[in-house]
MARFIBA-947213 format. One record per residue (C-alpha): x, y, z. Coordinates in steps of 0.001 Angstrom, whole numbers, plus 524288, in hexadecimal, padded with zeros to 5 digits. Example, Ala and Ser with C-alpha at 12.3 -4.5 7.8 and 13.67 -1.06 7.14 Angstrom:
BEGIN
<rec <8300C, 7EE6C, 81E78>>
<rec <83566, 7FBDC, 81BE4>>
//
This chain:
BEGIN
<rec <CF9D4, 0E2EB, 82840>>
<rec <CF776, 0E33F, 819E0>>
<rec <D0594, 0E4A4, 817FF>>
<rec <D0789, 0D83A, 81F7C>>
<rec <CFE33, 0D19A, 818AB>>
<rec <D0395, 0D4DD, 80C93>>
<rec <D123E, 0D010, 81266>>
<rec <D0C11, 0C2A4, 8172B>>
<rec <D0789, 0C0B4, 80B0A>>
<rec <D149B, 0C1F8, 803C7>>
<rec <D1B4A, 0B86E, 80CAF>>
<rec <D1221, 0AE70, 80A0F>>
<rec <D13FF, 0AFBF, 7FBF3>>
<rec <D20A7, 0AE72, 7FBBB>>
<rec <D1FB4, 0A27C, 80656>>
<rec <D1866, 09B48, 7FB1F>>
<rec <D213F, 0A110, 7EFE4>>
<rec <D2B71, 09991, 7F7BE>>
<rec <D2220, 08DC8, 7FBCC>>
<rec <D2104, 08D97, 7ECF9>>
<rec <D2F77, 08C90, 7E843>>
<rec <D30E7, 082D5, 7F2A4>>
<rec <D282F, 07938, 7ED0A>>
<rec <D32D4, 076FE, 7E340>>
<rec <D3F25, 0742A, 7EE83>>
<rec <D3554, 06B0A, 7F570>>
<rec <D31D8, 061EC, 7E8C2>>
<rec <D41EB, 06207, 7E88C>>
<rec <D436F, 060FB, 7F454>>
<rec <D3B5E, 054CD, 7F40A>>
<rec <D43E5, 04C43, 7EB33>>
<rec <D4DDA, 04BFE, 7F538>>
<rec <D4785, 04B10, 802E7>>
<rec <D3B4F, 045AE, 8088E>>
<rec <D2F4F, 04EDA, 80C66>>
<rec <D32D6, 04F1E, 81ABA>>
<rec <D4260, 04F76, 81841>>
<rec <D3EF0, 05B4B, 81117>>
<rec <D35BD, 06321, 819B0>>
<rec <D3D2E, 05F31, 82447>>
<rec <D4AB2, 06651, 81FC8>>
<rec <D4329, 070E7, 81A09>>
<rec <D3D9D, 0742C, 82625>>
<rec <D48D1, 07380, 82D80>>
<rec <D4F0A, 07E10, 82628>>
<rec <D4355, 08746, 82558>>
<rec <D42D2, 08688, 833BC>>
<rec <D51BE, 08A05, 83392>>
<rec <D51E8, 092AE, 82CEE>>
<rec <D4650, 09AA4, 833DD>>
<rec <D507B, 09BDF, 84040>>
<rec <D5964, 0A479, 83C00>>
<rec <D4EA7, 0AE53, 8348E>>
<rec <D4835, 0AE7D, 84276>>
<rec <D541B, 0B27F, 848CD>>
<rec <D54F9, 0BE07, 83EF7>>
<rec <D46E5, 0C0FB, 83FF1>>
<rec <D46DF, 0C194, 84EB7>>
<rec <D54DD, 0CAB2, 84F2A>>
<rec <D4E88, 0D2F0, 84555>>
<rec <D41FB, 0D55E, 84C09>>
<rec <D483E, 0D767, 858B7>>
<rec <D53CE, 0E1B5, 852AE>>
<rec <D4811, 0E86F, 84EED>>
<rec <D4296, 0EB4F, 859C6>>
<rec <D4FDB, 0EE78, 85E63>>
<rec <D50EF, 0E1F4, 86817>>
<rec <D5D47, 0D7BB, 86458>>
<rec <D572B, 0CABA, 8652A>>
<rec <D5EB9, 0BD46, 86AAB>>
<rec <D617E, 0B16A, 862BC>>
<rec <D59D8, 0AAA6, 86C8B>>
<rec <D4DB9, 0B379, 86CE8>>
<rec <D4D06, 0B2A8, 85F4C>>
<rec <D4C3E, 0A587, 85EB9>>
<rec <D40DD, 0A4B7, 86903>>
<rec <D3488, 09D6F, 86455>>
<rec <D26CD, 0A156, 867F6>>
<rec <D1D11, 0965A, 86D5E>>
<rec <D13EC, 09A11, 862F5>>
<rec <D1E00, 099E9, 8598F>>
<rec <D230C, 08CB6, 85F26>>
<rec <D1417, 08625, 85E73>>
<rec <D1190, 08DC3, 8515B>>
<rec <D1DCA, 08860, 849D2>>
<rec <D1A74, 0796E, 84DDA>>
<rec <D0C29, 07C4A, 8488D>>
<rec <D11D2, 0804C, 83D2D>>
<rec <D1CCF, 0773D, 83B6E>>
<rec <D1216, 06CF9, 83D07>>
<rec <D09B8, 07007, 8336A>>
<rec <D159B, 072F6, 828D1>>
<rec <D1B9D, 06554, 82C30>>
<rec <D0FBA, 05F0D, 828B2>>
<rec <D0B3E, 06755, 81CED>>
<rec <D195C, 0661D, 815E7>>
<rec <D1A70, 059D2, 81863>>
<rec <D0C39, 055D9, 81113>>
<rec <D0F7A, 05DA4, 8059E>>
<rec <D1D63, 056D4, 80692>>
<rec <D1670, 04AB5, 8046C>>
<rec <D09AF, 04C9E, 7FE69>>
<rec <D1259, 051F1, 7F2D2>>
<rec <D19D8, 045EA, 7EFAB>>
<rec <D0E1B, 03E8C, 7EEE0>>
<rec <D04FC, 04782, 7E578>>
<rec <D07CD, 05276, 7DC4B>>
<rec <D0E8C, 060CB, 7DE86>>
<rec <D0307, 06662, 7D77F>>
<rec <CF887, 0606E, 7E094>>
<rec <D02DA, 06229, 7EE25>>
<rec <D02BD, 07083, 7E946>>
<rec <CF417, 071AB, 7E8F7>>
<rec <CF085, 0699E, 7F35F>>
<rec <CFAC8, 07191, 7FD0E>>
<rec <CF518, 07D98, 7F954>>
<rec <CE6D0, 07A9D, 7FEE5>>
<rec <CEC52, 080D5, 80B25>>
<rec <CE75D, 08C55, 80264>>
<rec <CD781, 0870A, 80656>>
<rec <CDC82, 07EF9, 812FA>>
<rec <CE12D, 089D4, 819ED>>
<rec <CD2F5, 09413, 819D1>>
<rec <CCC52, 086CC, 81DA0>>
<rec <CD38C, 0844A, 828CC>>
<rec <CD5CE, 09240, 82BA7>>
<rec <CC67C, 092DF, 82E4B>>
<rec <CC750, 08969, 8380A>>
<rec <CD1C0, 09498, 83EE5>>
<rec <CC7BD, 09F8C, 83D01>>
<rec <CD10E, 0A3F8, 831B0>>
<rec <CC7DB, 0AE0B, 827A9>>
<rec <CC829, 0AB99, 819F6>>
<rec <CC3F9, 0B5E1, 80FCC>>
<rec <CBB20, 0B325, 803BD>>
<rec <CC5C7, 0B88A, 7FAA5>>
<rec <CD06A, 0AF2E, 80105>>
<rec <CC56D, 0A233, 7FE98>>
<rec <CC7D8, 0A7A8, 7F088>>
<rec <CD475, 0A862, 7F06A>>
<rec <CD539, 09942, 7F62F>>
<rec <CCCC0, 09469, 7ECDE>>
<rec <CD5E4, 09B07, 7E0DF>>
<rec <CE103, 0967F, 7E777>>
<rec <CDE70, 08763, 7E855>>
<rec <CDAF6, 08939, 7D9D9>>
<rec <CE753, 08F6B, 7D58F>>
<rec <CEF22, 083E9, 7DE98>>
<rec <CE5B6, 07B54, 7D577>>
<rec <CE8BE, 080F5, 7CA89>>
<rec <CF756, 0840F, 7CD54>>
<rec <CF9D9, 0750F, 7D271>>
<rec <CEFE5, 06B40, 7CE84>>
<rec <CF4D5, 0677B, 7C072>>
<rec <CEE58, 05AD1, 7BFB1>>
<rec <CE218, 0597F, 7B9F6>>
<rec <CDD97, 04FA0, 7C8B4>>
<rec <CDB90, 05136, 7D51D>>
<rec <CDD7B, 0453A, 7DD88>>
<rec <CE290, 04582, 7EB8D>>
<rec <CED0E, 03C69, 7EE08>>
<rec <CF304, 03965, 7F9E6>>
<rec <CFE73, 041D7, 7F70F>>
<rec <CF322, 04DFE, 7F4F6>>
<rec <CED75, 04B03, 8013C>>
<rec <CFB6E, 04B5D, 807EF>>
<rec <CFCBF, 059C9, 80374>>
<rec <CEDB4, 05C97, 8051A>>
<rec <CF109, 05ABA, 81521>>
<rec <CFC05, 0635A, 81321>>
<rec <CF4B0, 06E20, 80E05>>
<rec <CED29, 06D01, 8195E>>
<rec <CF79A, 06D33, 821A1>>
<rec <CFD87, 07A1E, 81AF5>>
<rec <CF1DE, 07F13, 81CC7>>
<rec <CF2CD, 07B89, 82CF3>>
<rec <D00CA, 081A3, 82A22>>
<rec <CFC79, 08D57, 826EB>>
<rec <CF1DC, 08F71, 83090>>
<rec <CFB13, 08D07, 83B3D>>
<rec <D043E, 0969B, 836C7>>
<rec <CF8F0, 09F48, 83624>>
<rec <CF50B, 09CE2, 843D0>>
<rec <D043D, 09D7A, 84933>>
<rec <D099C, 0A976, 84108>>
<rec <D05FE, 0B2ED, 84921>>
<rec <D0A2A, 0ADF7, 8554D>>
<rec <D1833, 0ACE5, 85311>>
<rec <D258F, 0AFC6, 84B9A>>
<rec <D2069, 0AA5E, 83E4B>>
<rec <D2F6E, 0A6B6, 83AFC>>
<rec <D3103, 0A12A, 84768>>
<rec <D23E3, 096DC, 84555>>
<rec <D29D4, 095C6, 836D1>>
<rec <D36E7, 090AA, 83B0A>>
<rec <D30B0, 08840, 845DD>>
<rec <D2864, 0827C, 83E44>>
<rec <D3071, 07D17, 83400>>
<rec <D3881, 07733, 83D8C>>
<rec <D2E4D, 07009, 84295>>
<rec <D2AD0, 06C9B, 8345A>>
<rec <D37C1, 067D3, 833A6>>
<rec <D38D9, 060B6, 83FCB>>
<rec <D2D61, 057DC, 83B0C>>
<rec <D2F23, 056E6, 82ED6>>
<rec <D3C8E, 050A8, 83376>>
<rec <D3731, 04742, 83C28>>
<rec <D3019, 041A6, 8305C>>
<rec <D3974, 04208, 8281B>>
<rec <D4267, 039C4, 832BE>>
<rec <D34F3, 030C6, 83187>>
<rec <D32D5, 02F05, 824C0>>
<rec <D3E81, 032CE, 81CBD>>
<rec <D4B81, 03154, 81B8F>>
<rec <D5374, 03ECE, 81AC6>>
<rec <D5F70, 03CE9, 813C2>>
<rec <D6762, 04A69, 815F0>>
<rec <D6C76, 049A9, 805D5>>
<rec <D601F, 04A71, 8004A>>
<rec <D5C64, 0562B, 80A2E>>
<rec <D688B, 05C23, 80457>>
<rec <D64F9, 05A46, 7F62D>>
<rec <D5949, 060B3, 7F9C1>>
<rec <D5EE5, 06C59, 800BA>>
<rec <D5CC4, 076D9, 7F636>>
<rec <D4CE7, 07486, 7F688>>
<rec <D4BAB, 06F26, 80488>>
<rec <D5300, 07E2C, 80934>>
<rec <D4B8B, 08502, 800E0>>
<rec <D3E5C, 07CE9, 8054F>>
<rec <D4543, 08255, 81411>>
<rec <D4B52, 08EA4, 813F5>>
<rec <D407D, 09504, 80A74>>
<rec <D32E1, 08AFE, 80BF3>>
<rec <D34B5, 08992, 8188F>>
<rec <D3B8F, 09330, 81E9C>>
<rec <D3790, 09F44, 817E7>>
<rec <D2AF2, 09A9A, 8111E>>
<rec <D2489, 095DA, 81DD1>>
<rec <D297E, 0A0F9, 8263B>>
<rec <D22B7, 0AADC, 81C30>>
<rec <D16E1, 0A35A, 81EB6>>
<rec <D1635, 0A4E7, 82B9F>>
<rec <D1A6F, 0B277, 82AD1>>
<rec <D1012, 0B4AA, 82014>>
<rec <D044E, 0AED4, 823C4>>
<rec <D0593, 0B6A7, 8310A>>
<rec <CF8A6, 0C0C9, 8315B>>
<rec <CF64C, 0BA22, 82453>>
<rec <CE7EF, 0B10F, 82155>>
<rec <CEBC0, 0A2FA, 81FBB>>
<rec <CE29F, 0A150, 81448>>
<rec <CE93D, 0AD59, 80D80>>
<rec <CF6DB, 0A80E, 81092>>
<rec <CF584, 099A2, 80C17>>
<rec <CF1CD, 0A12D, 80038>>
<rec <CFDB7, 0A73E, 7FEB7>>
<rec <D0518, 09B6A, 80220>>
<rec <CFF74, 093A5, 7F873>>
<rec <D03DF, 09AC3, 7ED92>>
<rec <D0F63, 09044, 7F186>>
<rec <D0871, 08733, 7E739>>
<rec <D0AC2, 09246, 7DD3A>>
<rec <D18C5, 095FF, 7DE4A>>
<rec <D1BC7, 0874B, 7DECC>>
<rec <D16D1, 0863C, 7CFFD>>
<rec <D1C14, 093FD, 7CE0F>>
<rec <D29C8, 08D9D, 7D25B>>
<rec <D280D, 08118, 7CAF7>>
<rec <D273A, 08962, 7BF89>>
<rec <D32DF, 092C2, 7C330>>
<rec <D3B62, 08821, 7C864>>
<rec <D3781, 079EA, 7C214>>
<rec <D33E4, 08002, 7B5F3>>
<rec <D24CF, 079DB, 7B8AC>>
<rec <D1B52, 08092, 7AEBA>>
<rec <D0F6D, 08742, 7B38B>>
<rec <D0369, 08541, 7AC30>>
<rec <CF944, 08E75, 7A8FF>>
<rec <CF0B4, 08808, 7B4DC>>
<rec <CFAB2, 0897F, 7BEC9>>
<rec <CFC46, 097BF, 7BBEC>>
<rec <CEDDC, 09818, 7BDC1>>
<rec <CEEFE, 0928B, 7CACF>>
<rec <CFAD4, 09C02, 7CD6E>>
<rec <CF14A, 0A6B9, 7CA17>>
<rec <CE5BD, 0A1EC, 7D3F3>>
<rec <CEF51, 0A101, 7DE44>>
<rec <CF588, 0AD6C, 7DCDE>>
<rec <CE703, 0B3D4, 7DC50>>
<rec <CE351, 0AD7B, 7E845>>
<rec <CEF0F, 0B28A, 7EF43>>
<rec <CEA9E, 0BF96, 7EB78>>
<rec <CDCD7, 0BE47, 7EF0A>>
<rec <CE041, 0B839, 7FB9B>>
<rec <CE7CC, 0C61D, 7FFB9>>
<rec <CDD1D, 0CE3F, 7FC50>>
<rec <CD3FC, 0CE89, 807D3>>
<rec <CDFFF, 0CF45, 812A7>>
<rec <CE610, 0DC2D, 80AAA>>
<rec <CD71E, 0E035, 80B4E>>
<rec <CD544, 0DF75, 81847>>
<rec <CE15E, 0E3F8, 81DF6>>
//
């Protein structure tokens, strides 16, 4: 188990490493297509692309156990998979979608700590679950939200605008995001849920973007190089990880993980738009990195 522990909590890291570098194909993304034009095609293609790797997943499993597998078994969907994707999809839909928004209306520094609350969000609902939380992990929270201070709050203010409390309700909702896939994970094909899921986050995101935009298929092409990778690796890959990871894992230790998102983002902005990190963001890349090792402590110990 420790082994698996250790596994889960690689492929959460590198879902936020790629969380992270996809900060900078959404803000591009952005200039050409509206939030729900965006999420909409993204999703679409992360769901996509899921079918095929669940084809090979299912073949490879079943020459395994030395049993050849039809197209059409392999394709079969579980109930719980089926409710579990739609609970998912739901709560990604309307998560994305609040960041989408809450972003063009206040800044990326306070979006980026604001988001990350789902670091504190998700123990306080998780009590409400019967979901244990260590002493050491409290600690690790409490460094965390400083380092996401420290890392993202560059102004010298504080004031909640209405673009703040946008992405506020979507930290709560990525919090209700991650819960769920907590609750669900076990149950079922985690690829399976993944791939369902963003379909359904696809499906409404379209619906509103038939509402309230106006989808022009140029601009979707103009945007193809950040909107595929936003699919194929974000969604796709990144979210299937997730649910992959955060199986047998503690929510509050995982949102941990995940939130080193907020990190890698100004790591990229560095790397990528050449965005200078001062000596209080490295600070607050420190914090977070010691909380993530904090947080791991007491599950190697009691394994």
């Amino acid at each position: 188990m420790r082994k698996t522990q250790i596994r889960n909590s690689l492929l959460l890291l590198l879902t936020a490493v790629i969380w992270g570098v996809a900060f900078v194909a959404q803000s591009v993304g952005m200039d050409y297509v509206g939030a729900f034009t965006f999420n909409c095609v993204r999703s679409i293609i992360g769901g996509l692309v899921l079918i095929p790797c669940i084809i090979f997943l299912k073949n490879l499993k079943s020459k395994e156990s030395g049993e050849k597998m039809p197209l059409k078994e392999s394709l079969h969907v579980t109930r719980v998979e089926v409710i579990g994707g739609i609970c998912c999809g739901t709560a990604l839909f309307a998560a994305s979608n609040f960041q989408q928004f809450g972003i063009s209306y206040t800044t990326v520094g306070k979006a980026g700590f604001i988001t990350a609350l789902y670091v504190v969000i998700v123990p306080i609902l998780g009590l409400f679950f019967r979901k244990k939380v260590s002493f050491v992990v409290w600690i690790s929270v409490v460094l965390s939200v400083i380092g996401l201070y420290l890392l993202c709050m560059t102004e010298n203010s504080f004031a909640l605008s209405f673009g703040d409390l946008l992405v506020l309700i979507c930290a709560v909702l990525f919090s209700i995001h991650i819960l769920v896939i907590d609750y669900f994970s076990p149950k079922g094909d985690g690829v399976v849920m993944s791939c369902i899921q963003f379909l359904v986050c696809g499906l409404l995101s379209g619906v509103m973007m038939l509402l309230f935009e106006t989808p022009d298929l140029s601009s979707i092409l103009a945007a193809k190089v950040p909107i595929l990778y936003a699919g194929v690796m974000s969604c796709g890959v990144a979210y299937t990880l997730q649910i992959v990871g955060q199986k047998d894992m503690n929510p509050t230790v995982a949102s941990l993980i995940l939130c080193l998102e907020s990190v890698v983002s100004a790591l990229a902005g560095w790397l990528i738009l050449h965005e200078a990190l001062s000596a209080r963001e490295l600070a607050g890349c420190f914090l977070m990195f010691l909380a993530i090792v904090l947080a791991q402590l007491p599950v190697v110990q009691k394994e």
